[in-house]
C-alpha positions in Angstrom: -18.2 -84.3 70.0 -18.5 -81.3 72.4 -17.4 -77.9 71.7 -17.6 -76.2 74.6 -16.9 -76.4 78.3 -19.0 -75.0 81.3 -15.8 -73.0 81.6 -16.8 -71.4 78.4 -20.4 -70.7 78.7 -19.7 -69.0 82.1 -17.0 -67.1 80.6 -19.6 -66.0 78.2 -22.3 -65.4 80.5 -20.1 -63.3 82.5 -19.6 -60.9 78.9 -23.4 -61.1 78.6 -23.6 -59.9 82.6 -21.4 -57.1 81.3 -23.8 -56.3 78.2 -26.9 -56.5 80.5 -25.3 -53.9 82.9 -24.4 -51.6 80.4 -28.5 -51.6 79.0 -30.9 -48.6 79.8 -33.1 -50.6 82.3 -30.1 -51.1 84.6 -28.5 -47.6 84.2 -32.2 -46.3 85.3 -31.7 -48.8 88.2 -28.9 -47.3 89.3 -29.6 -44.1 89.2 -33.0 -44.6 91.0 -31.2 -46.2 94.0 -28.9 -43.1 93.7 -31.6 -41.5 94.2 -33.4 -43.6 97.2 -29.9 -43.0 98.9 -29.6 -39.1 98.7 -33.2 -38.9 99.8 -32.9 -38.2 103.7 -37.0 -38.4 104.1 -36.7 -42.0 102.5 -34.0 -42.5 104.5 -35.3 -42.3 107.6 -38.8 -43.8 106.9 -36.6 -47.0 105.8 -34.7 -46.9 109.5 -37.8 -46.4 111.3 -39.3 -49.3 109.5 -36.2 -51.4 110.6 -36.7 -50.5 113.4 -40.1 -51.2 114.2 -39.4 -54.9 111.9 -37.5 -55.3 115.1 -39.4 -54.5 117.5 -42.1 -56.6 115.9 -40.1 -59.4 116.3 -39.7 -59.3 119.6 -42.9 -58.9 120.2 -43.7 -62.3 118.1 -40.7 -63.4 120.1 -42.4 -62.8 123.8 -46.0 -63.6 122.8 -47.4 -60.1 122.7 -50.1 -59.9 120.5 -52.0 -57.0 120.9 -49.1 -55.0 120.9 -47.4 -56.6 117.9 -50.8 -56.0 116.0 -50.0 -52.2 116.8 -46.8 -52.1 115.4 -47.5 -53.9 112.7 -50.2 -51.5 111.6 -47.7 -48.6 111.9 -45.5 -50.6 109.8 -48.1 -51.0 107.3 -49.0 -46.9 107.4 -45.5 -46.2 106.5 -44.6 -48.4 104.0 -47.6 -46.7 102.1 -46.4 -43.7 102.5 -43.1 -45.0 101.5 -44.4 -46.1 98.1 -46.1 -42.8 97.5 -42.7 -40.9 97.4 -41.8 -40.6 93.5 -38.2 -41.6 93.8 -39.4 -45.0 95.6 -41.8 -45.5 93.1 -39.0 -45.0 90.1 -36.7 -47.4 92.2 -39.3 -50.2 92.3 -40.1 -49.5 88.4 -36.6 -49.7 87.4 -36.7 -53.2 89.8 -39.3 -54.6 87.5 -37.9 -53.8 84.5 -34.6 -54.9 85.1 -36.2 -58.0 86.4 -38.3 -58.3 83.0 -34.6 -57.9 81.3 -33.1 -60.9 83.0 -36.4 -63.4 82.9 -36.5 -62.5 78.8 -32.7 -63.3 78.6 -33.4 -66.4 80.9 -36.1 -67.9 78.9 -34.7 -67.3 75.4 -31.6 -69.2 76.4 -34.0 -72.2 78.1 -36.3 -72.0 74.9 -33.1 -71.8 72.2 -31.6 -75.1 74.4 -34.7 -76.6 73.9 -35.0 -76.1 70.1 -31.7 -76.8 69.6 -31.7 -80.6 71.4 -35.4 -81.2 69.6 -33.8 -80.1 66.1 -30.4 -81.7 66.6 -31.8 -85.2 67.4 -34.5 -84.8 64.7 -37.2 -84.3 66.4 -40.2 -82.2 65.6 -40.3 -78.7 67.0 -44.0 -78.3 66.7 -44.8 -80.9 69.0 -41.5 -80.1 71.6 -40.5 -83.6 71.1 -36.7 -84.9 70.8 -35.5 -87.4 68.2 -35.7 -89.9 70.9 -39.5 -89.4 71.4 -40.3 -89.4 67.4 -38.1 -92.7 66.9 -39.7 -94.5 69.3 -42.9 -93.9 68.6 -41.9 -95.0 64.6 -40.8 -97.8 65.6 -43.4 -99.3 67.8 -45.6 -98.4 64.8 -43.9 -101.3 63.2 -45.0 -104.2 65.1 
């Protein structure tokens, strides 16, 4: 009765992982971290963010409140400024959309499956019920 293995569809997901990176969203990915990478002022924003991440932890870590609040606060300051920089702003874009790529490619499979099961046991597509839903209810009807 079946046709396929998992074997197969994972063999075919893995071509369609191929398509997927070969697509404008995640070429424009790509070259925005590029970009985020040969940008020293990003750069070193990022490490002094890690580093305060840190020291906020620490802080959480030895019950330091006031002091965490502070670094917190600086942490806050330069992740805005972080997001004002053009090439971090491209980078997050390009996240987006390539995220937008794979939920699309996620739900049309889920959807198709869906259809497919409904229409292959005779069900009715309209209402999202299987065969097995329909034919029950027909034949309590009956009684």
């Amino acid at each position: 009765m079946a046709k396929y293995t998992k074997d197969d569809i994972v063999a075919r997901a893995k071509e369609l992982a191929k398509m997927i990176s070969e697509t404008e969203e995640v070429d424009f990915f790509k070259r925005a971290e590029a970009q985020i990478h040969e940008n020293e002022k990003v750069r070193s924003m990022i490490s002094d963010i890690k580093g305060l991440q840190k020291q906020a932890v620490n802080l959480q870590h030895y019950g330091k409140p006031e002091a965490l609040k502070k670094v917190e606060e600086k942490i806050s300051a330069l992740e805005q400024n972080l997001d004002e920089i053009p090439v971090v702003q491209e980078f997050k874009q390009s996240q987006v959309e390539v995220n937008e790529l794979l939920q699309i490619i996620a739900s049309t499979i889920s959807n198709s499956v869906t259809d497919e099961i409904i229409t292959s046991t005779g069900g009715d597509l309209l209402h999202g019920e299987t065969g097995a839903q329909v034919n029950t209810k027909t034949s309590s009807h009956q009684h």
